[in-house]
C-alpha positions in Angstrom: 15.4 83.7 7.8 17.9 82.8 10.7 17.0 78.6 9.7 19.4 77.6 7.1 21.3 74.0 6.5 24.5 73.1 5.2 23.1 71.4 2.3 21.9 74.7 0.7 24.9 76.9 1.3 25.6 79.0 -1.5 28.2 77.1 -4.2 30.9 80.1 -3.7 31.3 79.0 0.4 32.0 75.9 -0.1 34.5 76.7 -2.7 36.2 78.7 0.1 36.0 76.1 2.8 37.6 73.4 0.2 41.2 76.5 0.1 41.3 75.0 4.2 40.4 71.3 3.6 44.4 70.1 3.0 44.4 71.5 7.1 41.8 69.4 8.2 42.3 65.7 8.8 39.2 64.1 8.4 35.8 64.4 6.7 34.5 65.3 9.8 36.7 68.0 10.4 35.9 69.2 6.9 32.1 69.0 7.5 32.3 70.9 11.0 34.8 73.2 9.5 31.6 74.4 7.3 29.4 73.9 10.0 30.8 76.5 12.1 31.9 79.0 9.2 28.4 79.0 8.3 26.9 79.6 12.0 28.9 82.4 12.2 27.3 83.9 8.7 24.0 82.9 9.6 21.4 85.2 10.4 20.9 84.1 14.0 21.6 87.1 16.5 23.9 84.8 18.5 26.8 82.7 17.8 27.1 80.4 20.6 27.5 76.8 20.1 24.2 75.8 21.0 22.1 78.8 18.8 24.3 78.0 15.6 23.2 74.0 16.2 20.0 74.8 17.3 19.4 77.1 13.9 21.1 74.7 11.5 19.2 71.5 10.3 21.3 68.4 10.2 24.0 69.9 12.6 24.6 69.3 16.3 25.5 70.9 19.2 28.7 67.8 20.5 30.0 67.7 16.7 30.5 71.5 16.8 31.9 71.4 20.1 34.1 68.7 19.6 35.2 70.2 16.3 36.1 73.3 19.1 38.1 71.8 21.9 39.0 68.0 20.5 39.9 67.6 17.5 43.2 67.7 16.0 43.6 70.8 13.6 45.7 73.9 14.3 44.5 77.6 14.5 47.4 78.9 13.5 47.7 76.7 9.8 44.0 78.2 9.1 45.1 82.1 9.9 47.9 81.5 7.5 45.9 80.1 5.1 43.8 82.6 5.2 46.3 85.1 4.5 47.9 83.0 2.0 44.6 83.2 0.1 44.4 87.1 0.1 47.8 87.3 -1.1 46.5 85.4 -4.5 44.1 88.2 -6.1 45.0 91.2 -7.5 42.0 92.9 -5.6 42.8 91.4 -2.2 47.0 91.5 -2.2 48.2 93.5 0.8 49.7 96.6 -0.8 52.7 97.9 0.4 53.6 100.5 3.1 50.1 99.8 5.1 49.2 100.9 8.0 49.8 98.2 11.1 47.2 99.0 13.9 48.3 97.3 17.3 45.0 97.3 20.1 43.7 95.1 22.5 39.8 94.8 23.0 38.0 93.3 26.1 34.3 91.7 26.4 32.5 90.6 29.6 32.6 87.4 30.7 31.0 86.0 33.8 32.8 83.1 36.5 36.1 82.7 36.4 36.8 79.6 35.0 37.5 80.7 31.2 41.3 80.7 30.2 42.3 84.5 30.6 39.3 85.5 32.9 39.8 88.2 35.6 38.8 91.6 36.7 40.2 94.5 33.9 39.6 97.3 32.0 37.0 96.9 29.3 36.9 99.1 26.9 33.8 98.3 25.2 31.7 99.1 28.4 34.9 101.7 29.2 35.7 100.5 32.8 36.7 97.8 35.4 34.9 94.3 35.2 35.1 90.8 35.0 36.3 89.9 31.3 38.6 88.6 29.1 41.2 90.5 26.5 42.9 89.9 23.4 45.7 92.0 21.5 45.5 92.0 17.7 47.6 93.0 14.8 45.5 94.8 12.0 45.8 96.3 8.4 45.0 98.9 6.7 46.1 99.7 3.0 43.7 102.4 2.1 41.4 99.6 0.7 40.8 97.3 3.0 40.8 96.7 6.6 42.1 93.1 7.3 42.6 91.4 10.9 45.9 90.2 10.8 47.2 87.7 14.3 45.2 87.5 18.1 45.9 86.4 21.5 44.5 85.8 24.6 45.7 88.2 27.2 45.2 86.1 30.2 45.3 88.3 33.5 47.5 87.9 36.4 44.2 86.4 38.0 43.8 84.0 36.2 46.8 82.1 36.6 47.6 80.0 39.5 50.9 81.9 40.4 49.4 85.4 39.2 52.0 87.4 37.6 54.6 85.6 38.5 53.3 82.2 36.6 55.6 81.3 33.8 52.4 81.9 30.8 52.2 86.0 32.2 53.2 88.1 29.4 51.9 91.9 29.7 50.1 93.1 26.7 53.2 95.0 25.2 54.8 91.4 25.1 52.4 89.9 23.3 51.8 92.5 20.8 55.5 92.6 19.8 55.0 88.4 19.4 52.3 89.4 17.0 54.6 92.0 15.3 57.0 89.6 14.8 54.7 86.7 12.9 53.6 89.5 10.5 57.7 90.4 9.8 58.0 86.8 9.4 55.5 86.9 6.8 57.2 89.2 5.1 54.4 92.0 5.7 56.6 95.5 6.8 54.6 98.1 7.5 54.7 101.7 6.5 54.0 102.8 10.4 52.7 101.2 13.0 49.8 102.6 15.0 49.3 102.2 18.8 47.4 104.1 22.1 48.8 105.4 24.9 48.6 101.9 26.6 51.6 101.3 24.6 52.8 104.6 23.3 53.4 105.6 26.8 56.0 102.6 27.4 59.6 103.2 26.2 60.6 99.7 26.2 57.7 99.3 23.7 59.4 102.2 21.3 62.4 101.0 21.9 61.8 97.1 20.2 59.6 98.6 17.2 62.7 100.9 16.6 65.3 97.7 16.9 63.0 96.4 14.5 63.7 99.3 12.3 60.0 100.2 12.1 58.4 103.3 12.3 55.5 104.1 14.8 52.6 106.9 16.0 51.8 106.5 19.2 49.2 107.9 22.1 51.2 109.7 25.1 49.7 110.5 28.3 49.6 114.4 29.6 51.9 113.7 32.3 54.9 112.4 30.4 58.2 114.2 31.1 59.9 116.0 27.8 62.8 118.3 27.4 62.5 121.0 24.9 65.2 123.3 23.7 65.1 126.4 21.9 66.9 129.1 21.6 70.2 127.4 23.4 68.2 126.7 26.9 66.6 123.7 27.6 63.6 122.9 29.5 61.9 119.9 31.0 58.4 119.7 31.8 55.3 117.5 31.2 53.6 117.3 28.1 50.3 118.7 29.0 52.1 121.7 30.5 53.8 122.4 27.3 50.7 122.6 25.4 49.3 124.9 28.1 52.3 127.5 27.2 51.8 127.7 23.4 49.9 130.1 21.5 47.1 130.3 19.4 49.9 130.5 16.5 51.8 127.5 17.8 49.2 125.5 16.2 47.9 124.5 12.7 43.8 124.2 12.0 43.5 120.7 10.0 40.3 119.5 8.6 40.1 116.1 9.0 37.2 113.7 6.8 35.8 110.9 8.6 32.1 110.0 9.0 31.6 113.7 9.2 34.0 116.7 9.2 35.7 117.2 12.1 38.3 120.6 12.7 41.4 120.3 15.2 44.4 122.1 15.8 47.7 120.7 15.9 51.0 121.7 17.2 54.4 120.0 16.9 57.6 119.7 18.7 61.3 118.1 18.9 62.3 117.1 22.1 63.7 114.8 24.2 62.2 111.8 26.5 64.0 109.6 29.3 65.6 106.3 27.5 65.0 107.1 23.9 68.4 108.6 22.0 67.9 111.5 19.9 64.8 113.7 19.6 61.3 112.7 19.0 58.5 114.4 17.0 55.4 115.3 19.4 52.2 116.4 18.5 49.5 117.9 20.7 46.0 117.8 19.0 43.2 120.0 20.2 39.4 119.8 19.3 39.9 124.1 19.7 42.5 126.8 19.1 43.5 127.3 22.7 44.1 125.4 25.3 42.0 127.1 27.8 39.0 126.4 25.4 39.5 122.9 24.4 37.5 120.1 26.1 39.2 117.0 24.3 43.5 117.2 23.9 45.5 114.2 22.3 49.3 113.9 22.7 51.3 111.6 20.1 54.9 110.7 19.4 56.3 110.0 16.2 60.2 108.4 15.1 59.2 109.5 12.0 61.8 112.0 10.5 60.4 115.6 11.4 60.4 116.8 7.4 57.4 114.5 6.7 55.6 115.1 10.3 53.5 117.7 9.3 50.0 118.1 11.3 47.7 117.3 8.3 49.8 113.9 8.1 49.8 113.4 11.7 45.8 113.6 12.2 45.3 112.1 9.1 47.9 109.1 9.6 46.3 108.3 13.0 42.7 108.6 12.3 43.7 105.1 10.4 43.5 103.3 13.7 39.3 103.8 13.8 39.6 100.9 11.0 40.0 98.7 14.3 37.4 99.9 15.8 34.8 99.2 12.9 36.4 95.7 12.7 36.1 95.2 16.4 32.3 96.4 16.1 31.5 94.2 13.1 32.7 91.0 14.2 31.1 91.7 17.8 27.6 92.5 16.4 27.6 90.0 12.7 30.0 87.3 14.0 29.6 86.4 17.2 33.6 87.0 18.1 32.7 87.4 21.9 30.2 84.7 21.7 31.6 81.1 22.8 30.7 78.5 25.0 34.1 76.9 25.3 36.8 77.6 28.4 40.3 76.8 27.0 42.6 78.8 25.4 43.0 77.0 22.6 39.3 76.6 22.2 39.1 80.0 22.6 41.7 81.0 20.1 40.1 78.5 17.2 36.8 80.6 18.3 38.3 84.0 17.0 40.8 82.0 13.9 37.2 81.4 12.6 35.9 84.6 13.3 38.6 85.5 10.9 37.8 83.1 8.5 34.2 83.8 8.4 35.3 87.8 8.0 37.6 87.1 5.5 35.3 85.3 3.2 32.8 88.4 3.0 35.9 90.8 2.7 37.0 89.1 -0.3 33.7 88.5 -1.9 33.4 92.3 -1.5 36.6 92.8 -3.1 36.4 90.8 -5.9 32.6 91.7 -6.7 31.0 88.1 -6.9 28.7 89.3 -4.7 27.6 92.2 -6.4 27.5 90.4 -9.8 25.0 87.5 -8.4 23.0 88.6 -5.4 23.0 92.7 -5.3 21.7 95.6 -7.6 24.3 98.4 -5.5 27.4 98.4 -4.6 28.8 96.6 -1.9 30.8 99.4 -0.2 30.5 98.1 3.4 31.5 94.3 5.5 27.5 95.0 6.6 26.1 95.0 2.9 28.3 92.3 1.8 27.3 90.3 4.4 23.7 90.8 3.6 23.9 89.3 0.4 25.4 86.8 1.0 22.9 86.2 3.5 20.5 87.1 0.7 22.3 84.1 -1.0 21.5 81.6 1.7 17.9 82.4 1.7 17.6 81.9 -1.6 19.0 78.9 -1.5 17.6 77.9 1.4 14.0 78.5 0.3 14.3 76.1 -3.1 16.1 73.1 -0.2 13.2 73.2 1.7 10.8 73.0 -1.2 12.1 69.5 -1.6 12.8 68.6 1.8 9.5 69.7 3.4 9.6 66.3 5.6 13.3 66.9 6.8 12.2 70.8 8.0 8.9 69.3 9.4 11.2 66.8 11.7 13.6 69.4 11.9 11.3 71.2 14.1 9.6 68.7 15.6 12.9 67.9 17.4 12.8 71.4 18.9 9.4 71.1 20.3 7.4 73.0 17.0 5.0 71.8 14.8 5.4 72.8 10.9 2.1 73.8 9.4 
């Protein structure tokens, strides 16, 4: 039932809304606060400003959209909030040693008068069009998968002096920005995890390893190496290396995601332009040979070589698909690319709540409250969590509108229905 109303939301939402309501200067803030959190859970298939009012009794569209772009609350006092609130329980604590997963992710977006808008790579329709981007930090412990920080990449385009306006930062920028809220915060991570878009820039290495922190990251085939062995020293590009090993050179790992997948791993010490020292390479093949493989990876690692083995190499990276679920949950349940607003701090209090609202089912899931009240299996996915809770608002829903048949039947009467 995509209809629901404030007024029947389950008790346990409202009892997270009130851990925010110190942040929020007004009752009206407070009441659009739950508005919005509860749009974005609802069971609508879109999550735009006007759907969420149009599929809520008692809320409207200017209140929500004020709450958006007017009033006076900050993004970033909610996202630490919401972190704050993690680190409480036992079940939901950010172990130590995760995994710290660096991407950016792009959506279409048509005109070109939204904060960031321009023409880019996409990655979600993998090429070239009109669109915005944001980078993220992300987590992953081995329990949970937890956004961490976002921001708005806004393209050269859209800036009135391009690249050369004072608010251009290049995605490598803003990701170390992000990097450094979550050191702030007191969250070091174990590795961080990044594709070739950064990977393949040395001034990117070079601040995680100022920042003593070690990293994985994507390479592209033609970087130049250097490789010694035996006293003679050679320099070549990656994917030429890999063509010159043998079918010995590399290691069969067996690697357990949604279905078992074989590769075949090879690693090396050399040497790349502005980094000191050797680095750890690893050259990952969906075959044995490089003749017969269709699919070839290349990473670097500043991890010390004695723990670089390939097992913990394929293993260790496959950590960044975590992302990629988020990315495809929040898209399809919570409207993140969804918004009717044009400014970037509109845009940014858009995606803080897409936290929020992601964050509430993620800890319901963790702690079981859920399961205990509104399921009979266990919740082992965001997807099934969400459902019962959804299941909750029904319920809840269906014994409000027993007793406020009149309110439902003006309800819809306002939108042009009649309630028989």
């Amino acid at each position: 039932m995509k209809e629901t109303t404030p007024a029947a939301m389950p008790p346990c939402f409202d009892r997270w809304c009130k851990k925010f309501d110190d942040l929020l200067r007004s009752k009206a803030q407070k009441r659009e606060f739950r508005h919005y959190l509860g749009g974005l859970l609802g069971e609508s298939e879109r999550k735009n400003l006007s759907q969420m009012a149009r599929d809520s009794v008692e809320v409207t569209y200017h209140k929500l959209h004020h709450f958006l772009t007017e009033a006076t609350w900050e993004a970033d006092n909610i996202n630490e909030r919401r972190l704050e609130v993690m680190s409480k329980s036992n079940q939901t604590r950010i172990s130590r040693g995760f995994s710290l997963i660096i991407d950016d992710s792009g959506h279409r977006k048509s005109g070109n008068f939204t904060a960031g808008v321009g023409r880019q790579y996409i990655g979600e329709i993998g090429k070239t069009d009109n669109g915005n981007v944001v980078v993220t930090t992300h987590l992953y412990d081995g329990k949970k998968s937890l956004p961490l920080d976002i921001e708005l990449y806004q393209h050269g385009n859209s800036l009135p002096e391009g690249k050369k306006d004072p608010k251009f930062k290049k995605k490598p920028e803003l990701a170390l920005e992000l990097i450094d809220k979550s050191l702030k915060r007191d969250y070091r991570p174990g590795i961080v995890l990044i594709d070739s878009g950064y990977g393949n820039n040395t001034s990117f290495l070079l601040e995680l390893e100022k920042r003593k922190l070690n990293y994985i990251g994507g390479i592209a085939k033609n970087r130049n190496i250097t490789i010694k062995e035996h006293g003679n020293s050679a320099s070549m590009r990656i994917d030429k290396l890999a063509e010159s090993l043998s079918k010995e050179d590399f290691t069969e790992v067996t690697l357990n995601l949604d279905k078992e997948k074989k590769v075949w791993v090879a690693t090396k010490e050399v040497e790349i332009s502005r980094l000191e020292e050797e680095r750890t390479i690893a050259i990952v093949m969906n075959a044995d040979t490089f003749s017969q493989a269709t699919d070839v990876d290349y990473f670097i690692t500043n991890v010390p070589p004695n723990i670089v083995t390939p097992q913990w190499i394929v293993s260790t990276y496959s950590q960044r698909n975590w992302v990629e679920v988020f990315y495809r949950e929040v898209k399809g349940w919570l409207g993140l690319k969804e918004y009717q607003v044009r400014g970037k701090r509109s845009l940014i209090r858009h995606f803080i709540l897409v936290f929020s609202a992601y964050t509430f089912i993620l800890w319901h899931k963790l702690t079981g409250g859920l399961r205990r009240r509104w399921a009979n299996k266990p919740l082992n996915t965001f997807p099934e969590a969400l459902e019962a809770f959804r299941t909750a608002m029904s319920f809840r829903f269906v014994e409000w509108l027993n007793q406020n048949r009149n309110v439902f039947i003006a309800y819809k009467a306002s939108c042009g229905f009649v309630w028989a």
